[in-house]
C-alpha positions as CSV (number, residue, x, y, z in Angstrom):
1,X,67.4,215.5,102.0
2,X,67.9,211.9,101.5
3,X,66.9,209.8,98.7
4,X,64.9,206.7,99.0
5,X,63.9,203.6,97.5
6,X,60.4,202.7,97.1
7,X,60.9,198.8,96.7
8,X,57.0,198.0,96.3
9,X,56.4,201.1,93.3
10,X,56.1,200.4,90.1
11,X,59.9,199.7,89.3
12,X,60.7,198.2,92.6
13,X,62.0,195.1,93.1
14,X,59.2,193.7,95.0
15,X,57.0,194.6,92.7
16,X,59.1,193.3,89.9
17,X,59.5,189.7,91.1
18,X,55.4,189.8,92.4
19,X,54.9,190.5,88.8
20,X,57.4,188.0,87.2
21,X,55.8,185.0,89.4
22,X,52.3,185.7,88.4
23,X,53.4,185.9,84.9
24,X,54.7,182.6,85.2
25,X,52.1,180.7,87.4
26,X,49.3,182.1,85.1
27,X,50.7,180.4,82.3
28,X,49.7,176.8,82.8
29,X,52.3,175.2,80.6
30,X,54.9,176.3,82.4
31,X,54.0,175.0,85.8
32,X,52.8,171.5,84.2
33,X,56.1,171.7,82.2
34,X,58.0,172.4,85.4
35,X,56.3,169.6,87.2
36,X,56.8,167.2,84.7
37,X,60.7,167.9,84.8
38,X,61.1,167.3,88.6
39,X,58.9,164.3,88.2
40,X,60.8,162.8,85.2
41,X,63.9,163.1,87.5
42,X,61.9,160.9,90.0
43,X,61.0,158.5,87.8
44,X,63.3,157.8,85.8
45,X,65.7,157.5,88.9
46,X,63.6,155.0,90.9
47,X,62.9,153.1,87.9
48,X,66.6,152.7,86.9
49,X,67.6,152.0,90.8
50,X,64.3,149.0,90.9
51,X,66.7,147.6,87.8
52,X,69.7,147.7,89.7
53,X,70.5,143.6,91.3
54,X,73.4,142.6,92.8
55,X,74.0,139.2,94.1
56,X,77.3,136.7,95.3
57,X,77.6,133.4,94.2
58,X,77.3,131.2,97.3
59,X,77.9,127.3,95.5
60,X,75.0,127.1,93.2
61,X,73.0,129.8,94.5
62,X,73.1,133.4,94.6
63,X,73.2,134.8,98.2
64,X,73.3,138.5,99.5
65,X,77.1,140.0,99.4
66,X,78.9,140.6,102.4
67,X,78.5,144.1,104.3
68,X,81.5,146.0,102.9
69,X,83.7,147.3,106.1
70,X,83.0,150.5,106.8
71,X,86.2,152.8,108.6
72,X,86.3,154.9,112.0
73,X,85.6,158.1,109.6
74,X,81.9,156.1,108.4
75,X,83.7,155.6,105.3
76,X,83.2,152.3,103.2
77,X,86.9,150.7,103.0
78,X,89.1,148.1,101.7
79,X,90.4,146.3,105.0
80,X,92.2,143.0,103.7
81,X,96.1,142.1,104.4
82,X,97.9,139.2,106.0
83,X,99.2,139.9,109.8
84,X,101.6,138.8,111.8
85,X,100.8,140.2,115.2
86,X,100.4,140.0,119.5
87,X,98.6,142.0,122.1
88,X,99.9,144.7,123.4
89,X,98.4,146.2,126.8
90,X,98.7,149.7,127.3
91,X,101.8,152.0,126.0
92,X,104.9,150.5,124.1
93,X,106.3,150.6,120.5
94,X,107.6,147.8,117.9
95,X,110.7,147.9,115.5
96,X,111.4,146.4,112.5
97,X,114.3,146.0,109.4
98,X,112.8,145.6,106.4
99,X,115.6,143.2,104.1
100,X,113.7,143.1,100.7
101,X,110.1,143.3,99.4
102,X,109.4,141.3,96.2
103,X,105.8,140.4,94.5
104,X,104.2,138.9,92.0
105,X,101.7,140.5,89.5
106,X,99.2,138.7,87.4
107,X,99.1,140.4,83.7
108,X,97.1,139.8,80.9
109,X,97.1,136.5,79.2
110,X,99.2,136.4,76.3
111,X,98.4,132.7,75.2
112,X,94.4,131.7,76.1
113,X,94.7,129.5,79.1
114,X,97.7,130.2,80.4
115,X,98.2,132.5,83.6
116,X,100.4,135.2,82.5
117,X,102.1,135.9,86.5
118,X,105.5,138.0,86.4
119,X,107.7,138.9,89.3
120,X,107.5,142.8,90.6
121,X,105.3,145.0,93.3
122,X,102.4,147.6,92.2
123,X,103.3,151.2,93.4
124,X,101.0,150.5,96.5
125,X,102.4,147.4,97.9
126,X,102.6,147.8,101.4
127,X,104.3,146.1,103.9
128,X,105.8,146.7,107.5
129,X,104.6,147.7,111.1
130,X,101.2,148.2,112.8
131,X,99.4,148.4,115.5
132,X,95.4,148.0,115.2
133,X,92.4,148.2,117.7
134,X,91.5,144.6,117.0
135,X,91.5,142.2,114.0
136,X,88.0,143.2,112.7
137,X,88.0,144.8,109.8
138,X,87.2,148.3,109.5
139,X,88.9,148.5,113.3
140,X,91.2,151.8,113.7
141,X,95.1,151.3,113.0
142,X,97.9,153.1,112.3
143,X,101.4,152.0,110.6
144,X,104.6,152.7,108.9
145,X,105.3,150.6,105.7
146,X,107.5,150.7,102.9
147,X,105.8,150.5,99.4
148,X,106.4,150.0,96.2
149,X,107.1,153.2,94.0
150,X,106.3,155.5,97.2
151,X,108.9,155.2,99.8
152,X,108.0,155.4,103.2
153,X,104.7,156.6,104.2
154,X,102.8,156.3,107.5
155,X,98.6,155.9,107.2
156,X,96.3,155.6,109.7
157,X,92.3,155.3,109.8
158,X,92.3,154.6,105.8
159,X,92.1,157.8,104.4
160,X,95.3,159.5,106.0
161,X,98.5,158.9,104.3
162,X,102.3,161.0,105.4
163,X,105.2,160.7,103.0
164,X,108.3,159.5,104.5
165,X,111.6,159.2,102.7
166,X,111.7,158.3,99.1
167,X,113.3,154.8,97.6
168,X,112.5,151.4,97.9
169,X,114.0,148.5,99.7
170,X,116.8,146.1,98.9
171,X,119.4,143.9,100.8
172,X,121.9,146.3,100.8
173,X,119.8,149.0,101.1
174,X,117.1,148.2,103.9
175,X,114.6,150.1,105.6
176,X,113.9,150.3,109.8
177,X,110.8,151.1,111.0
178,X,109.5,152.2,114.0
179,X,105.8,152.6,115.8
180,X,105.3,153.6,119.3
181,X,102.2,154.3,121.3
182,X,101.8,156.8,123.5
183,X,97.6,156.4,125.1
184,X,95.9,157.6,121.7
185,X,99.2,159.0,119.8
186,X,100.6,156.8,117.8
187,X,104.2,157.8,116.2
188,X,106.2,156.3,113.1
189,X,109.9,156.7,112.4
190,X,112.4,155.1,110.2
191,X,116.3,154.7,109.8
192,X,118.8,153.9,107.4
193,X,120.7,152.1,110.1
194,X,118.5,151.3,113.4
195,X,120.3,153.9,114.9
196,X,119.2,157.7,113.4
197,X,116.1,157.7,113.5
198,X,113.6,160.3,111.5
199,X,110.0,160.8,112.6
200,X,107.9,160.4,109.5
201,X,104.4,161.6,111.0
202,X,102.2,161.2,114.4
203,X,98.0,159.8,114.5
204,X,95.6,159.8,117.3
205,X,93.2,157.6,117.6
206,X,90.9,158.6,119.5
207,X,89.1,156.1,122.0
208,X,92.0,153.6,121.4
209,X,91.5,150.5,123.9
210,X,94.0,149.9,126.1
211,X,94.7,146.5,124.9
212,X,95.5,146.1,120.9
213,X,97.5,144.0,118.3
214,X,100.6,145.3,116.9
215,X,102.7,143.4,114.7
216,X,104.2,142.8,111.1
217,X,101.9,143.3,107.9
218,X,102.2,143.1,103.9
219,X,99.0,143.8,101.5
220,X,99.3,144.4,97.7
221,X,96.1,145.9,96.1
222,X,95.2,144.7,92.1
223,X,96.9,145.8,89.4
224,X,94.8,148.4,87.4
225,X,94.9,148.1,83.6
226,X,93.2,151.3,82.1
227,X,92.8,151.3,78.1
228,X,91.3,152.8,75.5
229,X,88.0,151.3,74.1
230,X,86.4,150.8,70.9
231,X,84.9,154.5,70.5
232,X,87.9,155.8,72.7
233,X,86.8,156.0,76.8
234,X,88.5,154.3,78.8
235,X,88.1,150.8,80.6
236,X,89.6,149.7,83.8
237,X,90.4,146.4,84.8
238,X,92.3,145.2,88.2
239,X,94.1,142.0,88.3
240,X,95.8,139.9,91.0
241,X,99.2,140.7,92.8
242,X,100.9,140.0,96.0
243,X,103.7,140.9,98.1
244,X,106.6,139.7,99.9
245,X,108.5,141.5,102.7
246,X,111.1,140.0,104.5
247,X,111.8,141.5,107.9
248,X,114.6,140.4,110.7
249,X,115.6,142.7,114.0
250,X,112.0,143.0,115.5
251,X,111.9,144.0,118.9
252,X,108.6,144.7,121.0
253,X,108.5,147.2,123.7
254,X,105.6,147.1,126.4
255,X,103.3,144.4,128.3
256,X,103.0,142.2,125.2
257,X,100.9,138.7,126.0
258,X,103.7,135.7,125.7
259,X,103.9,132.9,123.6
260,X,104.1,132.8,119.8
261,X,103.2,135.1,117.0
262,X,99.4,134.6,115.7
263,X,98.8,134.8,112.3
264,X,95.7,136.0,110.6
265,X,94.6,136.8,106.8
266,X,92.5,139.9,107.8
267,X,89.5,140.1,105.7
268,X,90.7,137.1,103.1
269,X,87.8,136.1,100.0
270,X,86.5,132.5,100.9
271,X,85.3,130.6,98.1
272,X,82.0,128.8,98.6
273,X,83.3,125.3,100.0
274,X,85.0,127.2,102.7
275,X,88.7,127.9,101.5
276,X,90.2,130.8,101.2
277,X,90.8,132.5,97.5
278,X,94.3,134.0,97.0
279,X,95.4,133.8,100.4
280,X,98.1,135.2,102.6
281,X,100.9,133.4,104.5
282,X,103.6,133.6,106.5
283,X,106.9,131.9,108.0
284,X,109.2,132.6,111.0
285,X,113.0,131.4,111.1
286,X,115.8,132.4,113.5
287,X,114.4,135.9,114.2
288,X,113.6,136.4,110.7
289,X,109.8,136.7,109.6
290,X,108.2,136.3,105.7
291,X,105.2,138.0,105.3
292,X,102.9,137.5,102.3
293,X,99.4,139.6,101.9
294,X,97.3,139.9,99.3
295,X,94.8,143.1,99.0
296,X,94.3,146.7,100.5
297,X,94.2,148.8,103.4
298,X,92.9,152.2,102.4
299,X,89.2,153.5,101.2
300,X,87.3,152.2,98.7
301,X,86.3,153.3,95.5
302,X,84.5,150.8,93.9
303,X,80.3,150.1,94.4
304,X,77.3,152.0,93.9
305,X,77.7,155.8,95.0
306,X,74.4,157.6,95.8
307,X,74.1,160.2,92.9
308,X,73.5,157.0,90.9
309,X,70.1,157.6,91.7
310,X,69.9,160.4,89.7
311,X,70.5,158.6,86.2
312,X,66.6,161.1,85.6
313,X,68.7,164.5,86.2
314,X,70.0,165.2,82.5
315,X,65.9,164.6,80.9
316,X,65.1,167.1,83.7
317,X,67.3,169.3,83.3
318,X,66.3,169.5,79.4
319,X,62.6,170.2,79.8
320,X,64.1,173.1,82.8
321,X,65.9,174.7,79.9
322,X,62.9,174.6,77.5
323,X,60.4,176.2,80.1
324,X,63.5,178.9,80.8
325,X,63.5,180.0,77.4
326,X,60.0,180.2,76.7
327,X,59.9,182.1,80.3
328,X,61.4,185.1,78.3
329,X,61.2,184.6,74.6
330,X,57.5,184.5,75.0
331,X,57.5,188.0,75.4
332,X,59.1,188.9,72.2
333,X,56.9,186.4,70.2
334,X,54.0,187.9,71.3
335,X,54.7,191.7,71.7
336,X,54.1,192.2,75.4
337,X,57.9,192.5,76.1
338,X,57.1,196.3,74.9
339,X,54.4,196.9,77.0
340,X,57.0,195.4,79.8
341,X,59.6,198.0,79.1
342,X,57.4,201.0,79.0
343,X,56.2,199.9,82.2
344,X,59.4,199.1,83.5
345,X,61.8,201.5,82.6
346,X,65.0,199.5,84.1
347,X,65.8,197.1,81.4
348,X,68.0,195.4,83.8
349,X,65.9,194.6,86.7
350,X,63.5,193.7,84.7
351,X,65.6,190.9,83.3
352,X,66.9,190.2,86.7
353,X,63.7,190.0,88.4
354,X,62.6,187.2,85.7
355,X,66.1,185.2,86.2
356,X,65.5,185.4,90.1
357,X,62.1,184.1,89.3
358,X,62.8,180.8,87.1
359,X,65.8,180.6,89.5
360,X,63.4,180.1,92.5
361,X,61.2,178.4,91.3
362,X,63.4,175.8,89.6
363,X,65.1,175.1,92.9
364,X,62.5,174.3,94.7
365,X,61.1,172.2,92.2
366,X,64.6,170.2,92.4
367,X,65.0,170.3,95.6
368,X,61.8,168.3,96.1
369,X,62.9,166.2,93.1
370,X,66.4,165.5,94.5
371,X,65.7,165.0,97.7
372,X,63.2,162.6,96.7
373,X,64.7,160.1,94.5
374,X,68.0,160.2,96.7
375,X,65.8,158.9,99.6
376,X,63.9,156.6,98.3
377,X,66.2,155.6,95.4
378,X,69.0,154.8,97.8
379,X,66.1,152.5,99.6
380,X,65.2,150.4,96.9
381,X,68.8,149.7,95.8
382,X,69.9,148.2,99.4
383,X,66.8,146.3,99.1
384,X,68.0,145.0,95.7
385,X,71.0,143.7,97.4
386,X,73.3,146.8,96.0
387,X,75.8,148.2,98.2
388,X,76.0,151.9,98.1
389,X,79.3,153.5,99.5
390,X,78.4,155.2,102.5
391,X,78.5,159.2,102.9
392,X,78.2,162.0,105.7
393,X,75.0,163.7,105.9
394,X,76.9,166.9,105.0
395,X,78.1,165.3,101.7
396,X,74.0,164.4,101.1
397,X,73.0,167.9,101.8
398,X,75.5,169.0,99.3
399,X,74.3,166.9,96.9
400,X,70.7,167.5,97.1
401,X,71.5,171.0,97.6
402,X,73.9,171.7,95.0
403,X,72.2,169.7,92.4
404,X,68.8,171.9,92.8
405,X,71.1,174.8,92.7
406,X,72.7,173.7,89.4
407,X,69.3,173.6,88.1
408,X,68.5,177.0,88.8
409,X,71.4,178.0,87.5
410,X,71.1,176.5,84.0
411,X,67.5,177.5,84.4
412,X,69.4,181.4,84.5
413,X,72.0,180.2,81.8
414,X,69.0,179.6,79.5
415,X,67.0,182.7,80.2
416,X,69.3,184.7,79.3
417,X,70.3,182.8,76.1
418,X,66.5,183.3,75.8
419,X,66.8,187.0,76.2
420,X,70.2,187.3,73.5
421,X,68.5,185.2,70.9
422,X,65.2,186.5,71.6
423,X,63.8,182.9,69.6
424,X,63.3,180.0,71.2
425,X,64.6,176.8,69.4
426,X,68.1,178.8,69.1
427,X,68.1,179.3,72.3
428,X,67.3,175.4,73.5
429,X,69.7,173.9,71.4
430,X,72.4,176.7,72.5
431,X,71.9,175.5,76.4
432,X,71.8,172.0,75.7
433,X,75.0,172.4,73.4
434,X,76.6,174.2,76.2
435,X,75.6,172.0,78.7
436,X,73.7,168.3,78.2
437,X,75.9,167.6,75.4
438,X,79.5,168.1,76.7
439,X,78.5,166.2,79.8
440,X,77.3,163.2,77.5
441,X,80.1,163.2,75.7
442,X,82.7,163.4,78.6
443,X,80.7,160.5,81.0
444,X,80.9,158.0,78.1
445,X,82.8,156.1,75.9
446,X,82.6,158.8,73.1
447,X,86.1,160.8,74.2
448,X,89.6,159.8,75.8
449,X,89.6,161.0,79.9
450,X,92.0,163.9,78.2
451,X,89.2,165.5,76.3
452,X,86.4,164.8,78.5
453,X,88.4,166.0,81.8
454,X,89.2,169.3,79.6
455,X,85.2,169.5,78.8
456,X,84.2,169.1,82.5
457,X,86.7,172.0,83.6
458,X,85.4,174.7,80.4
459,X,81.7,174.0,79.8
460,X,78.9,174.3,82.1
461,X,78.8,170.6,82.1
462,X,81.8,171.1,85.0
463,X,79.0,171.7,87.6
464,X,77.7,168.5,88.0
465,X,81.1,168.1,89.8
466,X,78.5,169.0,92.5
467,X,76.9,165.3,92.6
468,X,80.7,163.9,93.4
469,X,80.2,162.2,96.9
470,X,83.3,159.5,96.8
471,X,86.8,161.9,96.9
472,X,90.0,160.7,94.7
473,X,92.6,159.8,97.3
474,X,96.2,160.0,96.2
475,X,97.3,157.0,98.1
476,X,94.7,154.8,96.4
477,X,95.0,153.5,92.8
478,X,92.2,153.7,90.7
479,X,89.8,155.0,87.9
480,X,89.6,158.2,88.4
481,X,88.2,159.3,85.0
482,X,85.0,161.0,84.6
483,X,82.9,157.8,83.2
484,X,83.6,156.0,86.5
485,X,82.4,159.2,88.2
486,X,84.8,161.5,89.1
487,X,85.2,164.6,88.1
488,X,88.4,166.9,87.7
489,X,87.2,169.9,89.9
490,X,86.1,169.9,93.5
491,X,82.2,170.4,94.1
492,X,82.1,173.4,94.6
493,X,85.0,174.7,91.7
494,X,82.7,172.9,89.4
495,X,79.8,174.5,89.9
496,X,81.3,178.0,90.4
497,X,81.6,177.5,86.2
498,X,78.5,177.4,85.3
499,X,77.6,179.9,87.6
500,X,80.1,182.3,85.8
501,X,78.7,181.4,82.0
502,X,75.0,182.1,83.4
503,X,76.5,185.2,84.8
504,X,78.3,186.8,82.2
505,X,75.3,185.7,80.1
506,X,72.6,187.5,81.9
507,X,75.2,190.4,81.8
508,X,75.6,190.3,77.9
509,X,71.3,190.0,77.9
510,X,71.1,193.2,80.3
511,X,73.8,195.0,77.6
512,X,71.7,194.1,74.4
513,X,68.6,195.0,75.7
514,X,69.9,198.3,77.2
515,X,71.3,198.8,73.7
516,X,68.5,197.8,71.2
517,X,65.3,198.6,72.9
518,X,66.5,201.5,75.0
C-alpha cells in the first residue's frame, strides 16, 4: 500500500503557505510597510538621478559632452591613439621591427607650478601593427603591439587581449611583428629576428569590409595614482603620458592604395578654439617611422554605470528587514506562535512556509521597485546630459533580477534571525550589522580596499556583487576597488553568500525551535 501526501491538509504545504499569506496580508502594517520600502527605493533613486548634471565646457559655455564610442560588442570604449596607416583592399598582411619604445609620464607636482614630466612608459603603453575597419572610432580592429611591462599581446574588438612573449623592447633587443588577414581572420606573430616567427593568437571579425586601413600605431593610457585618503579609502587620480615607438623594416603585403602614409590622431581631445589637447604625431625618415600617441584602445571604465540609480536600495532594504522580523517575532510577542505549533505539528515547515512567504512577497515587491527606477532613472540621467556605460539586456535582467532576489533573500536572512532571537529589535540590528553595515563601510572612505574587499567576500554584504554591470578587465588599468564600484566576486559568487548565511540561519531557527518548543 503506498503512502501519500495530502499537500492541501492541515500540515500540507499548500495549506501552509495559504495560511502564511493571509497572515501577512491581514496585517496592514506590513503591506503599507512593504510598500513603502519598494517605494523609498524609487524615490530616492529618481530623486538622486534628477540631481545628477553633467556638462563640457565648450569656450564660455557649457555644451552637451560628446557620445562616448561605443565597441562592435555594444560596449562603451576608449578609442584614442595616433595612426600611421593605408588602405588595404581585400587579403594581405603588414610587418614591422620594433627598435625602441620610450614615453613620457606626467607625475605629481613637486613644486606648485611647475609640470613635474619624467621619462618612462605606463605598463599599458601600446604600440605596433593594426589593421582596423575604418578610422571611426569604436570601428572593429585587431593588432599585435609591444607594451610596456606586458610583452607582446595581440587585442582585438577592445575587450580581447592574448599574451605573447614576455620582455620589453630595446635596440639590441627589438621586437618583429606581424598581422595578416585572411577574409574575417586576422593572425598576429612576432620574432626575435624577422625570420622565426611565433603565432601569438588569431581574431575574426566578423562582417569585416573588404577594404580597411592597416598600418603603424602607439597609444599610452593615463597614469593612475591610487592613495589612501583622510579616513583611509582610497582615491584615484590619472595623469598624462605618452609613448614613443620607433619602427624600421615595414613591408605591406596585398592591394594597398599608392602614394604616401596618412596620418591621423584617432579620437584626439580638441580644446574649444579648435586645437587639439595633448596630441599625437609622427615622422618618417629613410624607411624608418616615429610614432607618438597619446590615450587608449581597450573598454572603458569610467562614467555613470546603471545601478547608480539605485543609490534608494540600502533604505529599502532596511525597512524589508524590519517587516521580516516582525513577520515572525510577532508571533512569540503575542502568544499565537503556540496555537501555530499545535496546529502545525512540523516545526519546520512551518518556519519554511513563512520564509517562502516574505521571500515572495519581497521579490515581487522589488522587482517592481527595481525595474522601475532602472528604467526611468536611467531616462532622466541621459536627459541630464550624463552618460551612462552601456550594457546588454542580459546584464539588466540580471540586475533587476538579482537585486529583487537579494532582497528576498535578506528578507529570509532576517526571519530567521527573527525566529533565533525570538525579539524584535535584536533581531533588526543583527541583520543590519550583518549586512547594511559592512556594505557602508566597504563602498566608502571608512576602510582601506584590503578590509573592505575582505568584508564584501565574508558578510552578506558580498551579494550586492549582483548590481556589478561594468566587468574588471585585466588588460585595462584602473580602480577597481569597491568604492568606485566593483566588487571582488562575480555576480553570481556574491550572492551565493548571502544565500548560504540565510540558509544556514533558517537551518539553526528550524533546530531551536525543534529543540525548545517540541
Amino acid at each position: 500500500m503506498t503512502a501519500t501526501v495530502n499537500r492541501a491538509g492541515p500540515g500540507g504545504p499548500v495549506r501552509l503557505l495559504r495560511a502564511e499569506w493571509t497572515k501577512f496580508r491581514t496585517v496592514r502594517g506590513w503591506v503599507i510597510a512593504m510598500t513603502a520600502g519598494a517605494l523609498v527605493i524609487v524615490l530616492l533613486g529618481l530623486s538622486s538621478a534628477s540631481g545628477s548634471h553633467a556638462s563640457c565646457a565648450g569656450g564660455p559655455t557649457e555644451v552637451a559632452c560628446p557620445a562616448v564610442p561605443v565597441g562592435p560588442g555594444g560596449e562603451a570604449v576608449e578609442d584614442k591613439f595616433f595612426f600611421v596607416h593605408r588602405t588595404l583592399a581585400g587579403d594581405g598582411g603588414i610587418t614591422a621591427r620594433v627598435t625602441s619604445m620610450t614615453g613620457q609620464i606626467r607625475k605629481p607636482d613637486v613644486t606648485p607650478g611647475v609640470r613635474n614630466v619624467v621619462s618612462g612608459l605606463v605598463p599599458w603603453a601600446k604600440a605596433g601593427v593594426m589593421v582596423k575597419q575604418s578610422t571611426e572610432q569604436g570601428s572593429a580592429y585587431a593588432a599585435v603591439m609591444v607594451t610596456g611591462a606586458h610583452g607582446v599581446r595581440m587585442q582585438h574588438n577592445f575587450t580581447h587581449d592574448v599574451a605573447g612573449r614576455p620582455g620589453g623592447v630595446s635596440k639590441n633587443s627589438p621586437r618583429w611583428l606581424r598581422l595578416t588577414r585572411s577574409g574575417d581572420t586576422l593572425t598576429g606573430y612576432e620574432s626575435t629576428d624577422g625570420t622565426d616567427w611565433a603565432e601569438v593568437g588569431t581574431a575574426r571579425l566578423s562582417g569585416l569590409p573588404a577594404t580597411v586601413e592597416i598600418g603603424l600605431f602607439a597609444t599610452s593610457p593615463g597614469d593612475l595614482t591610487v592613495t589612501q585618503g583622510d579616513l583611509g579609502g582610497s582615491v584615484s587620480a590619472a595623469r598624462f603620458t605618452e609613448a614613443t615607438a620607433v619602427v624600421d623594416r615595414v613591408d605591406l603585403a596585398g592591394e594597398t592604395a599608392g602614394g604616401a602614409w596618412r596620418n591621423d590622431d584617432i579620437g584626439v581631445t580638441k580644446e574649444p578654439d579648435g586645437s587639439s589637447h595633448h596630441p599625437g604625431r609622427a615622422g618618417e625618415s629613410g624607411g624608418m617611422f616615429s610614432v607618438t600617441g597619446v590615450g587608449d584602445i581597450a573598454p572603458s571604465t569610467e562614467g555613470q554605470t546603471v545601478e547608480r540609480t539605485l543609490t534608494g536600495l540600502l533604505a529599502g532594504l532596511i525597512v524589508v528587514i524590519v517587516v521580516a522580523v516582525m513577520f515572525v517575532t510577532a508571533e512569540y510577542r503575542s502568544g499565537l506562535i503556540r496555537t501555530t505549533l499545535i496546529a502545525v505539528p512540523h516545526r519546520g515547515r512551518m518556519l519554511a512556509a513563512k520564509a517562502l512567504t516574505i521571500a515572495a512577497v519581497t521579490f515581487v515587491a522589488g522587482l517592481a521597485a527595481t525595474a522601475s527606477t532602472l528604467t526611468f532613472g536611467a531616462r532622466i540621467l541621459r536627459a541630464n546630459g550624463n552618460h551612462i556605460l552601456p550594457v546588454s539586456w542580459l546584464t539588466e535582467v540580471r540586475i533587476v533580477v538579482g537585486t529583487a532576489a537579494l532582497l528576498a533573500v535578506a528578507a529570509v536572512l532576517a526571519l530567521a534571525l527573527g525566529a533565533l532571537f525570538r525579539r524584535g529589535v535584536g533581531a533588526v540590528i543583527a541583520a543590519i550589522v550583518m549586512i547594511v553595515v559592512p556594505h557602508v563601510l566597504a563602498t566608502t572612505s571608512a576602510l582601506p580596499d584590503t578590509a573592505a574587499q575582505w568584508l564584501l567576500r565574508v558578510t552578506p554584504a558580498a551579494g550586492f556583487a549582483i548590481q556589478q554591470s561594468i566587468p574588471e578587465y585585466a588588460h585595462v588599468l584602473g580602480h577597481y576597488a569597491p568604492i568606485a564600484g566593483f566588487y571582488p566576486l562575480a555576480p553570481w559568487a556574491g550572492f551565493a553568500v548571502p544565500a548560504g548565511y540565510a540558509a544556514l540561519a533558517l537551518g539553526l531557527a528550524v533546530f531551536r525551535l525543534r529543540r525548545r518548543d517540541a
